[in-house]
C-alpha positions, 0 to 999 in steps of 0.5 A: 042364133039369138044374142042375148045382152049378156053374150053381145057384151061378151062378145064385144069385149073378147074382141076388144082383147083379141085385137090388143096386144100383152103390152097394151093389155098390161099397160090398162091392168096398171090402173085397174083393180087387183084380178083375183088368183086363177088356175090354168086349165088349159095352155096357153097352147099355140096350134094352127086353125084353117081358114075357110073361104067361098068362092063370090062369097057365096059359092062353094066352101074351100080352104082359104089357108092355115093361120096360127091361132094361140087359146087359153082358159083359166079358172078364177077362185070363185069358180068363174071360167074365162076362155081366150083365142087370139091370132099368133102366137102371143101366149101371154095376150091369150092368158091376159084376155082369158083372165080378164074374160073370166073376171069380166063375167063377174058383175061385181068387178065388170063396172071397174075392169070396163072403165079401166080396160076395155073401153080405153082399149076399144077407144084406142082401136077405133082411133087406129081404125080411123086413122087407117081409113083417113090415110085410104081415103086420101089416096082414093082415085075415082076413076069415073072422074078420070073419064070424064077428063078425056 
């Protein structure tokens, strides 16, 4: 699949959102420039998705399990269409990031809504990120030590 610049950014962005949470999300928005008006298209619609698995990670396909899954589109004024799915059932997480998906494809207003959403967002995910693999790495056993106690 190629990748252009454009879709890599708005990748990195839907999974910034994806990963907050409405209060988070709404926390940023306050310093943030006003977002212009939008119409729902569809949802906010809470469903279920089935998850797919493989056995090894590369044997055969099998049906890992069902998760809930909450999706959202919006449409802004000027016609910019912005879509969001995100795990749960958090239906005004799924408005916010579609909003802010269909803002952010405005190059005008992305500079601003990055500097005062995503990127504190993204900067407070990876602190979190890290301080989960701190608190694993302390509590790590290296076994091959162990057996040369004996």
């Amino acid at each position: 699949m190629n990748s252009t610049p454009e879709i890599a950014a708005r990748q990195r962005w839907m999974a910034v959102l994806a990963r907050a949470s409405a209060a988070a999300i709404e926390a940023r928005l306050a310093d943030a420039p006003a977002l212009p008006a939008h119409a729902r298209l569809r949802g906010p619609e809470t469903g279920l998705a089935m998850l797919r698995g493989r056995a090894g990670g590369d044997g055969s396909p099998f049906n890992l399990g069902e998760m809930t899954v909450t999706r959202c589109a919006v449409r802004l004024e000027g016609g910019l269409v912005g879509h969001a799915y995100i795990a749960g059932r958090d239906q005004k997480q799924a408005e916010l990031a579609a909003l802010l998906d269909a803002a952010l494809q405005d190059e005008a207003r992305r500079p601003a809504l990055m500097r005062a959403v995503i990127e504190p967002l993204a900067a407070e995910q990876a602190e979190a990120a890290e301080t989960a693999r701190r608190k694993a790495a302390a509590t790590r056993v290296n076994f091959l030590t162990m057996a040369t106690m004996r």
